[in-house]
C-alpha positions in Angstrom: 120.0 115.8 97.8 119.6 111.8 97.5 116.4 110.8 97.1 115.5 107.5 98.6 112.2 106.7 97.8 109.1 107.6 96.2 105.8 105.9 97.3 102.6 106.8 95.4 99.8 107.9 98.0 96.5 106.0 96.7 93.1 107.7 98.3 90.9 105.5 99.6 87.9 104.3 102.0 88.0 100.5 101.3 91.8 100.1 103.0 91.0 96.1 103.8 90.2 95.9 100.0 93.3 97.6 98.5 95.3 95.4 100.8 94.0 92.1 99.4 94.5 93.5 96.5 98.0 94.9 96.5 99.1 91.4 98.1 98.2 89.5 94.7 100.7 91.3 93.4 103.1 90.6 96.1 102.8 93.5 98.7 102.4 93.1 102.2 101.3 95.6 104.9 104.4 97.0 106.8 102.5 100.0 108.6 99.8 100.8 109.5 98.2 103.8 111.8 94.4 103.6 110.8 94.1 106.7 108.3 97.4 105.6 106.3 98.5 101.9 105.6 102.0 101.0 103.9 102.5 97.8 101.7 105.8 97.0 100.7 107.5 93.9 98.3 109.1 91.9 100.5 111.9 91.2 98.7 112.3 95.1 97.4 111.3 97.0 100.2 111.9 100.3 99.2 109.3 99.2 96.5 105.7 100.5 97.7 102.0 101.9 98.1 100.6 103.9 100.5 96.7 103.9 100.8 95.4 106.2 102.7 91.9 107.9 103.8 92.9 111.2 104.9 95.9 112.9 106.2 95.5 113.4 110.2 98.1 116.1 110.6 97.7 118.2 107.1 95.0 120.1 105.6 94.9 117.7 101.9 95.9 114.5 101.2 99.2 114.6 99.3 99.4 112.8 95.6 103.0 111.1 96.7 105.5 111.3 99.1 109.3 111.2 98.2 111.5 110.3 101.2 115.3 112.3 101.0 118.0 112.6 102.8 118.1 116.0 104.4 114.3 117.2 104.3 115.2 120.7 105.3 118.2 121.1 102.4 115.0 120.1 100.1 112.6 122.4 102.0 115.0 126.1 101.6 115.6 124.8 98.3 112.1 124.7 97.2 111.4 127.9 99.3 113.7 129.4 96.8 112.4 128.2 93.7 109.1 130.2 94.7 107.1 126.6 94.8 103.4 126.7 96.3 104.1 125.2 99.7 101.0 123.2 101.0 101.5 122.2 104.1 104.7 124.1 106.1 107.8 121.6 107.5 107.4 119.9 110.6 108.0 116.8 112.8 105.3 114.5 113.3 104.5 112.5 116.4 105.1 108.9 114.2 108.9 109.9 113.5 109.0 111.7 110.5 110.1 115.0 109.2 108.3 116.6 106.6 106.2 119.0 104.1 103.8 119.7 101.0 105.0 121.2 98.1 102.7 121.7 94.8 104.4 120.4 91.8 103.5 122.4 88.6 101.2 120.2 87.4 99.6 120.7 90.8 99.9 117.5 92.1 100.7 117.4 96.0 104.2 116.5 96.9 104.8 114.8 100.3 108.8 115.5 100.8 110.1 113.8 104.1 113.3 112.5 106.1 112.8 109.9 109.1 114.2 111.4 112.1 
């Protein structure tokens, strides 16, 4: 199950601030949908932060989010393992696949495939 990324997920209410931020250390914005904005290296773009406010379509905001391959392989696999699953696997409207799982530290795990 290749993982292809892993973006930390930084809470926050000043999203104009974190932005000017992030870009002096070379991020730029490459999303943005109001409640969740991505920055991304230019030059490394699977290099980035996510700041974020709140999570429109899940009941808590998640700690990170770690983009794979084949979400539902990862999803029946963590079933399995008998993992606290946070927020059950869906498709959301923006074009992504994907589901909470608590890690055992109990850190929330955003796992997710683009569809």
């Amino acid at each position: 199950m290749p993982v292809r990324r892993v973006v930390p997920n930084i809470r926050s209410e000043a999203a104009g601030e974190s932005r000017e931020f992030y870009g002096l250390l070379g991020f730029e914005e490459v999303m943005n949908h109001g409640w969740i904005m991505t920055l991304a290296s230019p030059t490394v773009p699977a290099a980035q932060v996510s700041v974020m406010s709140h999570d429109q379509t899940a009941p808590v905001t998640p700690d990170m989010s770690v983009e794979v391959d084949d979400v539902d392989a990862v999803y029946e696999a963590v079933v399995a393992s008998g993992a606290e699953i946070v927020h059950p696997l869906q498709d959301e409207d923006w074009g992504v696949r994907r589901f909470f799982t608590r890690d055992p530290s109990g850190r929330v795990v955003n796992v997710l495939s683009h569809r």
